[in-house]
Residue, then its C-alpha position, 0 to 999 in steps of 0.5 A: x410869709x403870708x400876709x396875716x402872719x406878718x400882721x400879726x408879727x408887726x402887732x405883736x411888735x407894736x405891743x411889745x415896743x409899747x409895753x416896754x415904753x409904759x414900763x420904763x416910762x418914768x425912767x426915760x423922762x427923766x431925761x428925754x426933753x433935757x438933753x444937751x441942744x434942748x433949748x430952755x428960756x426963763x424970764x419973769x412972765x415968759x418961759x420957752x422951751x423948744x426940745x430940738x435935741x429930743x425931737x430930732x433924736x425922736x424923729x432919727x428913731x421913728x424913721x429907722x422903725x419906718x425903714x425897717x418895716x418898709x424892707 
């Protein structure tokens, strides 16, 4: 494959993964951010919310995607 083909594949890609998240969007954050391991602290004048569990499985995502497209 030439290289602007393959450009024009991986935007096509992009665009399709991003039409596909502003889609169903409402849906995923409903539960993305509330996953078990996500920690959540309320007191009176102090909230702390670290999302662990979200951001690990966020970055296991972003890094298939990223071994995918170095192949």
């Amino acid at each position: 494959m030439n290289g602007m083909g393959r450009t024009l594949i991986i935007l096509g890609l992009i665009l399709l993964v991003a039409g596909l998240l502003f889609s169903f969007a409402p849906k995923l954050l409903t539960w993305f951010g509330r996953l078990p391991g996500d920690i959540s602290i309320k007191r009176e004048n102090f909230n702390l919310y670290f999302p662990l569990t979200s951001c690990l499985l966020l970055s296991a995502i972003l890094s298939l995607i990223m071994w995918l497209f170095k192949k």
